[in-house]
C-alpha positions as CSV (number, residue, x, y, z in Angstrom):
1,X,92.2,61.4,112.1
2,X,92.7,65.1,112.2
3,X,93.4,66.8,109.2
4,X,97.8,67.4,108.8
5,X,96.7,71.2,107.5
6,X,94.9,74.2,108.6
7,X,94.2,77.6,108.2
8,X,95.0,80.1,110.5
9,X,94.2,83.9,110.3
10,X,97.5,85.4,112.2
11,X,99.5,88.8,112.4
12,X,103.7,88.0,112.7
13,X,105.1,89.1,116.0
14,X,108.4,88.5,115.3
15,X,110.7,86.4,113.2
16,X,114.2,84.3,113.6
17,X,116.5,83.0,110.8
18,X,116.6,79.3,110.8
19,X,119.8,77.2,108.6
20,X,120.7,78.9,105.8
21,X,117.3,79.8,103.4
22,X,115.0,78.8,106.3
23,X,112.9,81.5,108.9
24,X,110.9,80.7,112.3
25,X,107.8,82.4,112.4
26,X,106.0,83.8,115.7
27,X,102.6,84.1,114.8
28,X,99.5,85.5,116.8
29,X,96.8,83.9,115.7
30,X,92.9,84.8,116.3
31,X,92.1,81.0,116.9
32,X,94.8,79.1,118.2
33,X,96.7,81.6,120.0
34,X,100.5,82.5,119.5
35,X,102.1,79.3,117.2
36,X,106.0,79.5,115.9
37,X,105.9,77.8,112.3
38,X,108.7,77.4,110.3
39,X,109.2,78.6,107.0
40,X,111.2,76.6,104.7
41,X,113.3,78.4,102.2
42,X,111.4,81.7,102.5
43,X,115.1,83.4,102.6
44,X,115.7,82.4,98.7
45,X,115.5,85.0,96.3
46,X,112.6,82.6,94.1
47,X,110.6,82.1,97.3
48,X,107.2,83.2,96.4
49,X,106.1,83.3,100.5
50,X,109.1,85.9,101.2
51,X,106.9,89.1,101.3
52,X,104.5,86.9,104.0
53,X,107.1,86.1,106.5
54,X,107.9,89.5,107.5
55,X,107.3,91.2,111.6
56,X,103.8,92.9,111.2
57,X,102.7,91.2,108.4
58,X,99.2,90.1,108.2
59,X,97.8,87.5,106.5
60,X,95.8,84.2,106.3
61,X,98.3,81.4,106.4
62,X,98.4,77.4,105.2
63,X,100.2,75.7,107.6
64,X,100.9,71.3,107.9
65,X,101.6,70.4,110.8
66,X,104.7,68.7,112.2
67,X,106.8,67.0,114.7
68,X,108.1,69.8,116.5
69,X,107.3,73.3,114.0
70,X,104.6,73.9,112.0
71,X,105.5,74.3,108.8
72,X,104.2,77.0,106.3
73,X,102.9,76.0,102.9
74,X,101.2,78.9,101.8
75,X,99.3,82.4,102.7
76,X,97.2,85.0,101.4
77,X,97.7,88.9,102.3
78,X,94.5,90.5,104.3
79,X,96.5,94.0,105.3
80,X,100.3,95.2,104.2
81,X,100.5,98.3,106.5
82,X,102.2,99.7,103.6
83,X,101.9,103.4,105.3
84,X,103.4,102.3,108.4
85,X,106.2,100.8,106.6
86,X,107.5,103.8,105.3
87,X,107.2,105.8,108.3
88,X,110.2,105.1,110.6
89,X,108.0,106.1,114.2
90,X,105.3,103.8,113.0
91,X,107.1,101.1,112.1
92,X,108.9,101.5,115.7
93,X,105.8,101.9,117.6
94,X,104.3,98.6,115.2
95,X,107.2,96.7,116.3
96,X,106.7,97.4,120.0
97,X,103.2,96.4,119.8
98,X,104.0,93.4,118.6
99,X,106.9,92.9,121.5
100,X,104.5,93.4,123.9
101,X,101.6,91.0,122.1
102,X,104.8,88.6,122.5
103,X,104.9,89.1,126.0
104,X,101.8,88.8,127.0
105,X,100.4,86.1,124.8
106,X,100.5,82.5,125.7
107,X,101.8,80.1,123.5
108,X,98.7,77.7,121.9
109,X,95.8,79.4,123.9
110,X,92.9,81.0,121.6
111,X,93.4,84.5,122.2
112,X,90.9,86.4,119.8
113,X,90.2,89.9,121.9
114,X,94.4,89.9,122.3
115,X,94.4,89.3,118.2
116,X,91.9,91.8,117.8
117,X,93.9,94.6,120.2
118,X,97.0,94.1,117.9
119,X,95.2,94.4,114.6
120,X,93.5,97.7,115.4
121,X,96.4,98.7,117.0
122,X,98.8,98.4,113.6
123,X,95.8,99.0,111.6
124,X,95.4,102.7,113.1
125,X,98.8,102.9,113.4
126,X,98.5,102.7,109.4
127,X,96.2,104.8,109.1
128,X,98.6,107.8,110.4
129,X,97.0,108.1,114.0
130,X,100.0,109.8,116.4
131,X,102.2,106.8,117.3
132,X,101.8,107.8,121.0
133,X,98.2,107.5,121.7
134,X,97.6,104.0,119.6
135,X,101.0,102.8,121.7
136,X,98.9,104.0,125.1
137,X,95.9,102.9,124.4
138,X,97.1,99.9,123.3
139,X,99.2,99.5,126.7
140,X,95.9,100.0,128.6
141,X,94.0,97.3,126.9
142,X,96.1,94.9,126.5
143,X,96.9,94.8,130.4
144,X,93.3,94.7,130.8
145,X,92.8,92.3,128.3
146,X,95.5,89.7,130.3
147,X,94.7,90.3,133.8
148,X,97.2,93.1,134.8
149,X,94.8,95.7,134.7
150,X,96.1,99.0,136.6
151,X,94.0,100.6,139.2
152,X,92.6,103.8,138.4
153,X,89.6,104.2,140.8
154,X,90.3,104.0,144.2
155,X,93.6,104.3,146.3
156,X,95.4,100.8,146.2
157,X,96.4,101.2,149.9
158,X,93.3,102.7,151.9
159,X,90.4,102.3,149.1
160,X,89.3,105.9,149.1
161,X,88.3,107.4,146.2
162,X,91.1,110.6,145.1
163,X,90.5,114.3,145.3
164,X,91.3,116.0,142.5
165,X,95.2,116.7,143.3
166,X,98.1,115.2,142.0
167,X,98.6,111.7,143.9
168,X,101.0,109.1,143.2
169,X,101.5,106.1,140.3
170,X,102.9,103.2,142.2
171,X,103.4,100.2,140.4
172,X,104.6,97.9,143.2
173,X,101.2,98.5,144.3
174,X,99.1,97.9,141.3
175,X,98.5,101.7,140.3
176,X,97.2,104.7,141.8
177,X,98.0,105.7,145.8
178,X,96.6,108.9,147.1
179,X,98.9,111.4,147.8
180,X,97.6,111.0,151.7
181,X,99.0,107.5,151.5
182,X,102.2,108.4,149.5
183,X,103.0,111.8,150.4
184,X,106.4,111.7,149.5
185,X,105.7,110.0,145.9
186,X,103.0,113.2,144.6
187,X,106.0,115.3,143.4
188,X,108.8,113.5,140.9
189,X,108.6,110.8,138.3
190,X,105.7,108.6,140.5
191,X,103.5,111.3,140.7
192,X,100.1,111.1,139.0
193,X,98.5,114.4,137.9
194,X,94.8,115.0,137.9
195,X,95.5,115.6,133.6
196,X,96.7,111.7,133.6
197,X,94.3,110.1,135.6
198,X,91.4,111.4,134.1
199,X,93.4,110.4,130.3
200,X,94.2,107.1,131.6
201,X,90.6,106.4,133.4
202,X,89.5,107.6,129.6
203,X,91.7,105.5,127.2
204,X,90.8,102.4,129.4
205,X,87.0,102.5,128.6
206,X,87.0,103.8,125.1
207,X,87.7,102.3,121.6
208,X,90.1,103.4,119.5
209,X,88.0,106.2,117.4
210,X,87.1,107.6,120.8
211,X,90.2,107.7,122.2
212,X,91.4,109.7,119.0
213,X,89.7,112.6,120.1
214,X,91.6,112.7,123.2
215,X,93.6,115.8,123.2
216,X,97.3,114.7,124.1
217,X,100.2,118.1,124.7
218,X,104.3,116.9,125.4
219,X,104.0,117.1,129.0
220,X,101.2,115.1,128.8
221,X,102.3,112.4,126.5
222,X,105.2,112.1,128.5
223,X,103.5,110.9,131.9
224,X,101.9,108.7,130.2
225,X,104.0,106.9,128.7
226,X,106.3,106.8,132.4
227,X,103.5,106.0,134.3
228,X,102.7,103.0,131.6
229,X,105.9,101.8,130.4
230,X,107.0,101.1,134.1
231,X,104.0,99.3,134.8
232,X,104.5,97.0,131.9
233,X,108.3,96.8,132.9
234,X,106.9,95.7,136.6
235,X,104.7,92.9,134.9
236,X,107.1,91.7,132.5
237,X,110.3,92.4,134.9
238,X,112.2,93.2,131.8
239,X,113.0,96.2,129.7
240,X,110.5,96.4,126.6
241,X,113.4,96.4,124.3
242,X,111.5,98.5,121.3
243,X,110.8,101.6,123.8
244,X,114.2,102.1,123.4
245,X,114.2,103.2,119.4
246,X,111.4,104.9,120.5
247,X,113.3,106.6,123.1
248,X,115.8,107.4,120.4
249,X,113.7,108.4,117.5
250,X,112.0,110.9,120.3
251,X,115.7,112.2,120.7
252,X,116.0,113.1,117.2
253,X,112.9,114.6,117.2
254,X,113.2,117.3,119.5
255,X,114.8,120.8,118.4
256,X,118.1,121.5,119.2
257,X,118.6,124.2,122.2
258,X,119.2,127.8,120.5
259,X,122.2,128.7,120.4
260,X,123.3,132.7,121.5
């Protein structure tokens, strides 16, 4: 008979109050995939698990399994992310990484490289790397990482390899169409510049410490995270609902216009 309790190394995507003391865990886990647990009066003041059952904790938890929920018994701290806690972008861009981990992760399928793509994501994110380049490098991987890859090489329409012009980001398509195949597309929000293509052909084959040394200006940043976000948007076909403080925070951000 199998044992009634396990161990599972997991990062928490999201979480749902449950009753009146109790919380519903979505966990990603690096061996058995995304779980929801339940945690049984974590919301009481004397609950000794609260600081474990919070979105981008993680940790290394006990769990006993049940009828319908597994429950939580117990867990042990491997990273806090204290640095991205106190920052308001990082903790934004954290909590869209784990939207999109959501997403795309299937519920009770061992998914270690996905695990893996989150935890150096909100680890570097920790670490005080720019919010915008882990959040599109991440976006990158994890479409490649799940099948959704984007294509970057050749024309999706006639297969021909682009010139170096500014061509077209179709995501109806599955990525880039040259601007002979798209004329119309090479000028407004679905065109793809030369700068782009080459930073998105980059991010997609490097690791994280490579892709820090990838030199990123507003303009550029900006098609980027177009190009990318409605790609994910076309997969998913829904809004990403955490690009939205992002959005917002980016808002606040900018200087106001000077005034004469």
């Amino acid at each position: 008979m199998a044992s009634r309790t396990y161990r599972a190394e997991a990062i928490v995507l999201k979480t749902i109050d449950f009753g009146e003391t109790d919380r519903i865990l979505t966990l990603l886990t690096r061996h058995f995939g995304k779980v929801s647990v339940v945690a049984k009066g974590i919301r009481k003041p004397t609950s000794r698990l609260a600081g474990h059952a919070e979105p981008l904790t993680h940790a290394t938890y006990q769990l006993a399994r049940g009828r319908n929920l597994d429950v939580l018994t117990g867990a042990e701290s491997r990273a806090l992310y204290r640095a991205l806690r106190e920052d308001l972008y990082g903790i934004a861009a954290g909590w869209y990484i784990a939207e999109l981990a959501d997403r795309f992760a299937p519920e009770k399928s061992p998914s270690a490289p996905l695990f893996d793509l989150v935890e150096s994501a909100l680890r570097h994110l920790s670490a005080g790397y720019l919010p915008a380049l882990v959040c599109r490098w991440f976006d990158l991987h994890l479409l490649d990482r799940t099948g959704f890859r984007p294509e970057l090489g050749r024309c999706v329409q006639c297969g021909s390899a682009p010139t170096e012009i500014t061509n077209a980001w179709i995501v109806d398509a599955g990525g880039l169409v040259c601007a002979t195949c798209a004329p119309g597309d090479t000028h407004g929000p679905r065109a793809l510049t030369v700068r782009a293509l080459k930073s998105l052909r980059y991010l997609l084959v490097s690791n994280f410490e490579g892709a820090s040394l990838l030199r990123v200006d507003e303009p550029l940043a900006a098609e980027l995270e177009r190009h990318l976000r409605s790609f994910l948007q076309n997969v998913l076909d829904r809004d990403i609902h955490a690009a939205r403080l992002l959005d917002e925070l980016a808002r606040m951000r900018r200087p106001a216009p000077a005034t004469t």
